[in-house]
C-alpha positions as CSV (number, residue, x, y, z in Angstrom):
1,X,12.6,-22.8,1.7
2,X,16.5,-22.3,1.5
3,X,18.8,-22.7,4.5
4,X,19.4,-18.9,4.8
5,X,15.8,-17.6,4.2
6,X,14.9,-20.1,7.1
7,X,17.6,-18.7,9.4
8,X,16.2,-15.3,8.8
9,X,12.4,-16.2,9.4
10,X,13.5,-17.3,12.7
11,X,15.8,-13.8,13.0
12,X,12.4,-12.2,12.4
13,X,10.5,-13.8,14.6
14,X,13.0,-13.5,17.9
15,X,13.7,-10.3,17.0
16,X,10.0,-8.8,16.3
17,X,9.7,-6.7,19.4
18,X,12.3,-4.2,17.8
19,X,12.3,-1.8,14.7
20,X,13.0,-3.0,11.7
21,X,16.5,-4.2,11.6
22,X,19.3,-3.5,8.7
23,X,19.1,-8.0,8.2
24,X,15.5,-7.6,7.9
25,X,15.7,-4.7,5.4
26,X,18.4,-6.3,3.3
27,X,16.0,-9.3,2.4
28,X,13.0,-7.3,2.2
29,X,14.8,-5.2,-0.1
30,X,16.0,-8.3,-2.4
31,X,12.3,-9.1,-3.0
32,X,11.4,-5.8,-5.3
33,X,15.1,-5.6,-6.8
34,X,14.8,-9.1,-7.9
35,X,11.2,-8.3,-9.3
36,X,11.4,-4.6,-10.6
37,X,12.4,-5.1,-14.3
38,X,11.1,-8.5,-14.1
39,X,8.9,-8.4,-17.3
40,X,7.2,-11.9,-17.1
41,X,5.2,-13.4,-15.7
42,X,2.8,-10.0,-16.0
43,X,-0.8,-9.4,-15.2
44,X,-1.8,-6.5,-17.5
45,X,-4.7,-4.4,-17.0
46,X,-5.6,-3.1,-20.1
47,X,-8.4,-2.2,-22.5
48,X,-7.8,-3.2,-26.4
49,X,-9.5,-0.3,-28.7
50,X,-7.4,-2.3,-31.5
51,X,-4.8,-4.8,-32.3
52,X,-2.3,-1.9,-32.1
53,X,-2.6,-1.8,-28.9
54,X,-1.2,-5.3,-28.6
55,X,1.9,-4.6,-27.4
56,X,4.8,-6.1,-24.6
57,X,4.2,-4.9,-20.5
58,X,7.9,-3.4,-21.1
59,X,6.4,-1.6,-24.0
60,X,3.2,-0.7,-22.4
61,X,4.5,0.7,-19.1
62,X,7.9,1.4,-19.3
63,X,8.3,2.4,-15.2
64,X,5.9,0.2,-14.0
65,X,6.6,-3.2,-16.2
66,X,7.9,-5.6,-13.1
67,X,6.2,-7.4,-10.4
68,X,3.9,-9.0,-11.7
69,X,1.6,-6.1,-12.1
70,X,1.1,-2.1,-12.4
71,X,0.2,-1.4,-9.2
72,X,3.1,-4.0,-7.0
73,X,5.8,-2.4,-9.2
74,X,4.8,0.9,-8.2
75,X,4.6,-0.2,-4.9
76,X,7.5,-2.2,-5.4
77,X,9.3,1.2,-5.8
78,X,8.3,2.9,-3.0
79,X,9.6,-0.2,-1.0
80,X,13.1,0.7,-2.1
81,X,12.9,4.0,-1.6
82,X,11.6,3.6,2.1
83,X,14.6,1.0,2.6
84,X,17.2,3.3,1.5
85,X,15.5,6.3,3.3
86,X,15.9,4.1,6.7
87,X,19.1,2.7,5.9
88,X,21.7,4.5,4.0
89,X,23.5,1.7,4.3
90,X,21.5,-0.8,2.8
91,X,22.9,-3.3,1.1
92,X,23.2,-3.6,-3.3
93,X,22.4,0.2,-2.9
94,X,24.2,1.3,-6.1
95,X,22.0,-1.1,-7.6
96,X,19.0,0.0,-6.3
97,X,19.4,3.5,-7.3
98,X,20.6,2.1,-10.7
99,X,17.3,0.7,-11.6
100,X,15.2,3.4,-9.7
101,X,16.9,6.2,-12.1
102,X,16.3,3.8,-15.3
103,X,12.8,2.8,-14.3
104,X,11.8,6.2,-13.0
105,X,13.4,8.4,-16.1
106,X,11.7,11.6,-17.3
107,X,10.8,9.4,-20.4
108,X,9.3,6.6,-18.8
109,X,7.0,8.5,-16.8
110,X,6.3,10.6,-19.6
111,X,5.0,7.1,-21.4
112,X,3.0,6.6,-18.6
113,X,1.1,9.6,-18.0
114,X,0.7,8.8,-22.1
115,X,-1.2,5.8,-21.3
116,X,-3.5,6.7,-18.8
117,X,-4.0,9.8,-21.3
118,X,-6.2,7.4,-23.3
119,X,-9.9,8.0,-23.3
120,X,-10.8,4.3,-22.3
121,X,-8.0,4.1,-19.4
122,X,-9.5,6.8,-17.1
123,X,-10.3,4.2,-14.5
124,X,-7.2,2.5,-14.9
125,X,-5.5,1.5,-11.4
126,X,-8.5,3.5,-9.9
127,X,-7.8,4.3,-7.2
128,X,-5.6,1.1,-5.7
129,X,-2.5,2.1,-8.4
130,X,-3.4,5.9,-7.9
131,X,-2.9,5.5,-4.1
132,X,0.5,4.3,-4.5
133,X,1.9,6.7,-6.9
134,X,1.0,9.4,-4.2
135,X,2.8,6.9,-1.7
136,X,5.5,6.6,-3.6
137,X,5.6,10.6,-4.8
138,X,5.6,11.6,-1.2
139,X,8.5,8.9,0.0
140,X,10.5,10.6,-2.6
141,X,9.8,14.4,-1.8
142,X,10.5,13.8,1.7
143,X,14.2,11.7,1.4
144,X,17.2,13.4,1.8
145,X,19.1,11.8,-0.6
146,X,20.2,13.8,-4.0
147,X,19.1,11.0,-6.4
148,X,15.0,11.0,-5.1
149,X,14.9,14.9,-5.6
150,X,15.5,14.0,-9.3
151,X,13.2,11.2,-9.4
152,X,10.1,13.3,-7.6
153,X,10.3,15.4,-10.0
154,X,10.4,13.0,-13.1
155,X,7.2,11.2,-11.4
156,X,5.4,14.4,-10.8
157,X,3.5,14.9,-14.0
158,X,1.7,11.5,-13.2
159,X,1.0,12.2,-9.6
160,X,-0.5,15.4,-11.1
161,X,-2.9,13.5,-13.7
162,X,-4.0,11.2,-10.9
163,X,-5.0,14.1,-8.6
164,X,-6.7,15.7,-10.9
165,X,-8.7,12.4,-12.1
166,X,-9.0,12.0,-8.1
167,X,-10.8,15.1,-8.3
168,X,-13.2,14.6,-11.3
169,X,-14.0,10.6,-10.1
170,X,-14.9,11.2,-6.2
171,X,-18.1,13.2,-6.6
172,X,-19.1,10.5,-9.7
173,X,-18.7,7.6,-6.9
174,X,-22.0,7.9,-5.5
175,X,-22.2,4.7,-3.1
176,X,-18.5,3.8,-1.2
177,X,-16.8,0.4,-2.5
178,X,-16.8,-2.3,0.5
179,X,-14.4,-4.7,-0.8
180,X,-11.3,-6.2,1.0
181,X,-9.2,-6.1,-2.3
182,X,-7.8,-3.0,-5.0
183,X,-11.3,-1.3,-5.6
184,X,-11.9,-0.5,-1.9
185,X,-12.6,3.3,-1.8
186,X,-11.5,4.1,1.4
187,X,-7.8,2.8,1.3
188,X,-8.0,4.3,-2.4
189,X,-8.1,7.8,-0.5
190,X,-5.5,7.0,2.8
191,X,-1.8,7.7,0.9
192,X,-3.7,9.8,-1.7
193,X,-5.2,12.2,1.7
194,X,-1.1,11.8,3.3
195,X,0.2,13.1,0.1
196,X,-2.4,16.3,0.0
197,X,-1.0,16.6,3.4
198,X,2.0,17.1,2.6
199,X,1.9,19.1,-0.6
200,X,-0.4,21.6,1.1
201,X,-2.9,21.0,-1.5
202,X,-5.9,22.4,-0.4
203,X,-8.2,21.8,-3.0
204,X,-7.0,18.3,-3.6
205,X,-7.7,17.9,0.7
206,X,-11.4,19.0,0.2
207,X,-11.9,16.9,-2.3
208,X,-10.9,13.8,-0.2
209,X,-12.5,15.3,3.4
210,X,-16.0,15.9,1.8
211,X,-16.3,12.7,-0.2
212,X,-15.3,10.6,2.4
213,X,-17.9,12.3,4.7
214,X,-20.5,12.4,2.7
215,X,-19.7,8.2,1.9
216,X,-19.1,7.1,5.1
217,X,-19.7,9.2,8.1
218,X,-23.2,7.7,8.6
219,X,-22.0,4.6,9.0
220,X,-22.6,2.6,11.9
221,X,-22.0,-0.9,13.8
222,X,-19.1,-2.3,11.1
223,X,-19.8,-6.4,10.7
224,X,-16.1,-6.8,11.7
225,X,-17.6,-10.7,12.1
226,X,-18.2,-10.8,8.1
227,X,-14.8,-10.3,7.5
228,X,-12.9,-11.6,6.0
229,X,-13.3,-12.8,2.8
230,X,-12.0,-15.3,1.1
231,X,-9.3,-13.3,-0.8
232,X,-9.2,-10.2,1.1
233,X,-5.9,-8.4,1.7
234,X,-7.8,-5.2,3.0
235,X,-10.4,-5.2,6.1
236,X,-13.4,-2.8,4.7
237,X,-14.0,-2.3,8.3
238,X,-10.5,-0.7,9.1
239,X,-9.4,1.3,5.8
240,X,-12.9,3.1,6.4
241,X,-11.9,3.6,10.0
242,X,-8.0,4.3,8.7
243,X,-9.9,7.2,6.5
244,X,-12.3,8.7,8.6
245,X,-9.2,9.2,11.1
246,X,-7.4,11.1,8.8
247,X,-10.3,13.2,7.8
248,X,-11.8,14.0,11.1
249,X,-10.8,16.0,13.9
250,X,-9.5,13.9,16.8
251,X,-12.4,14.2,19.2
252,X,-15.1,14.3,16.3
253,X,-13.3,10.7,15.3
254,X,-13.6,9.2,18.8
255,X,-17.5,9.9,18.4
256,X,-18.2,8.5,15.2
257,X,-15.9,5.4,16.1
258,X,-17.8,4.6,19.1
259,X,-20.9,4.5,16.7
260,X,-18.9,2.4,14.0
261,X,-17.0,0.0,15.4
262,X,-18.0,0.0,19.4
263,X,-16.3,-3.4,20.3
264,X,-12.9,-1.9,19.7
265,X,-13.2,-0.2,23.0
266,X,-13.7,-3.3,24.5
267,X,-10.3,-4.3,26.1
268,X,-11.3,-7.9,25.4
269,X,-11.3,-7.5,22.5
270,X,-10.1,-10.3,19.9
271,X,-9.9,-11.2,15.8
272,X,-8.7,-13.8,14.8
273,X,-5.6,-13.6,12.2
274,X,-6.1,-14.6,8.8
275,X,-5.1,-17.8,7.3
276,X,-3.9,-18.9,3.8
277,X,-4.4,-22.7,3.0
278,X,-2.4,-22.0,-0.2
279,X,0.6,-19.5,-0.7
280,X,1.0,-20.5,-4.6
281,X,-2.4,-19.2,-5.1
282,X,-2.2,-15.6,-5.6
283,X,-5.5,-15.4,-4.6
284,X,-5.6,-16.9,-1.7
285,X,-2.1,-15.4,-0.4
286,X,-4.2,-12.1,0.1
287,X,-5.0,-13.2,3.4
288,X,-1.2,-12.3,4.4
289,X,-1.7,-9.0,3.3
290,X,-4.5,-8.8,5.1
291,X,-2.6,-9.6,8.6
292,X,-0.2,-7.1,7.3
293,X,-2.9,-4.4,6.6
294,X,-4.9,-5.2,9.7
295,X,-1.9,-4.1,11.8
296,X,-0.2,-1.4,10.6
297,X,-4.1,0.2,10.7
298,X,-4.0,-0.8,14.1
299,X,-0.7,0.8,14.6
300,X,-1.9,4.3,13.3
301,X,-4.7,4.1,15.4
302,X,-2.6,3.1,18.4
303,X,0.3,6.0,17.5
304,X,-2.8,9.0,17.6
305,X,-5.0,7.1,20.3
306,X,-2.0,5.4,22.6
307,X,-4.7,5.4,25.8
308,X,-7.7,4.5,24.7
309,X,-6.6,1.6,22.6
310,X,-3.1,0.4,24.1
311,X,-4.9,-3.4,24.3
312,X,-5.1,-3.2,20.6
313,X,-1.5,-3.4,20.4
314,X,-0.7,-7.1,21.0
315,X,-3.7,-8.0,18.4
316,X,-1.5,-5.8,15.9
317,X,1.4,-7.3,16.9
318,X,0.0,-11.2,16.3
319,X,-0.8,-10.5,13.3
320,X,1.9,-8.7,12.1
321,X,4.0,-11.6,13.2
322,X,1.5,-14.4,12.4
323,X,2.4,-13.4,8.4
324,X,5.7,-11.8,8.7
325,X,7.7,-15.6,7.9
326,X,5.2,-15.7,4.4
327,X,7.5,-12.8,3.0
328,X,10.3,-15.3,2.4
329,X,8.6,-18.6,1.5
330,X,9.8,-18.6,-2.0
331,X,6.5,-18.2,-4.1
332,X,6.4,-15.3,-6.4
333,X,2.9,-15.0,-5.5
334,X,3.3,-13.2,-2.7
335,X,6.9,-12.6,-2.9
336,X,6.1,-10.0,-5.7
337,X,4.4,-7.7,-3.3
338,X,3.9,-8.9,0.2
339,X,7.5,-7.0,0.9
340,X,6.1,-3.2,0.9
341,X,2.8,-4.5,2.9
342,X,5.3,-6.3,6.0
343,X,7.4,-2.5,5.6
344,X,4.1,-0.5,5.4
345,X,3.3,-2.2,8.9
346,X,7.0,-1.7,10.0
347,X,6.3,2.0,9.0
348,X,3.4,2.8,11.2
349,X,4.9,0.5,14.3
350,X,6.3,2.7,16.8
């Protein structure tokens, strides 16, 4: 670790009990603009019909090429978008806006919505890329700033196709997904439920409200104590909990949580933050994201329920801050997304 990325671990650190500072978003903000049209290395998802389909990430996904992968581009996006939302100010903003309105052109998105046109890439990015696109749609929509109007548009044709494939998958999924990484099917429905929200998309919030009943309302007594595992950056536990609060009417929540996860209410309550043994494994690195997802959960939960969970928020806090100094250690594996998980726990701290 450099001089100056040291000096602003320790800025982060001192300074954790405020928002999210302009220093803090600066270098948050250089992570994604370093890796947005960073072709290589790339982690491609994608199902070969034929050798034509051999083809260069650039080529393949002309918005969405950087990062690593699909999916931490497109949140690598929304990161920047957040950023200059917040900050006006922020620094290399010309550049940003540059690459957002290259990356983010009519055409591009038109290539993409081309892709996951093909017959045998219906499931691709189900539903972990599909959440962030409506993330990432709905940061746009809502910024004031003249270039994102343009943008929301362009993008809007493949937030469209994921809604609808939203709405064909959900009533195929007959058993929820309980995993701590992308396939988990309730943080697939968290941004994707915001976004209906938002757009006042009725039919779209149906789909979401009776799906997720019907998969998890029943549930009872989460094993918080099984968790995590080994190369989780989600806790099953919460992202169902983060779902059903959305979903459910506030009182109705506060029932079935008592029933799910009774040892929350318990002002004693502790969980231990996660631990990586090895940040250049992008595996194992998960477990920073989970910290980071763990909190800002926590934080939701705490902005809607201040009262009744208030001791929850020095838990959120520890971990928040446990995996905050991980963000700048220099290794691509987690530099190439942990950025938008620290600012999506920024976002819901209040």
């Amino acid at each position: 670790m450099n001089y100056f990325k040291y000096l602003f671990l320790i800025a982060s650190i001192a300074s954790f009990s405020q928002e999210l500072t302009l220093e803090q978003a600066n270098h948050l903000a250089s992570l994604p603009i370093k890796c947005l049209q960073q072709e290589y290395p790339n982690k491609l998802g994608q199902m070969l019909i034929d050798s034509t389909e051999i083809q260069s990430p650039k080529q393949l996904h002309p918005a969405f090429y950087g990062c690593f992968d699909w999916h931490s581009s497109v949140h690598g996006h929304w990161s920047l978008v957040f950023l200059l939302k917040k900050f006006p100010n922020l620094a290399h903003r010309d550049e940003i806006i540059t690459k957002l309105k290259v990356n983010l052109s009519k055409e591009n998105i038109q290539a993409e919505v081309n892709y996951l046109s093909k017959k045998h890439e219906k499931s691709f990015e189900r539903t972990y890329g599909w959440n962030w696109i409506l993330k990432l749609q709905l940061e746009l929509e809502t910024s004031s700033e003249p270039f994102a109007k343009d943008l929301a548009q362009n993008l809007k044709p493949l937030s469209d196709l994921i809604i609808e494939r939203y709405i064909e998958f959900l009533p195929k999924l007959l058993y929820p997904i309980r995993v701590g990484t992308h396939s988990n099917s309730a943080y697939g429905l968290t941004h994707a439920w915001d976004y209906a929200i938002h757009s006042n998309n009725v039919v779209f919030q149906k789909s979401i409200k009776e799906n997720a009943i019907r998969l998890y309302l029943k549930d009872q007594n989460c094993p918080f104590n099984w968790e995590p595992s080994g190369t989780d950056f989600l806790s099953p536990c919460m992202e169902e909990m983060a779902l059903m609060q959305r979903v459910l009417p506030k009182a109705e929540f506060l029932l079935w949580l008592k029933k799910f996860a009774p040892q929350l209410f318990n002002k004693n309550f502790k969980w231990e933050v996660a631990k990586v043994s090895d940040r250049t494994d992008g595996h194992l690195v998960h477990l920073d994201g989970l910290n980071f997802s763990r909190a800002w959960n926590w934080y939701h939960l705490l902005n809607q329920y201040p009262k009744e969970f208030a001791h929850l928020k020095v838990l959120a806090d520890n971990h928040f801050k446990f995996s905050l100094p991980s963000v700048v250690d220099g290794n691509y594996e987690g530099e190439h997304w942990l950025a938008s998980f620290a600012l999506r726990a920024f976002e819901e701290r209040k």
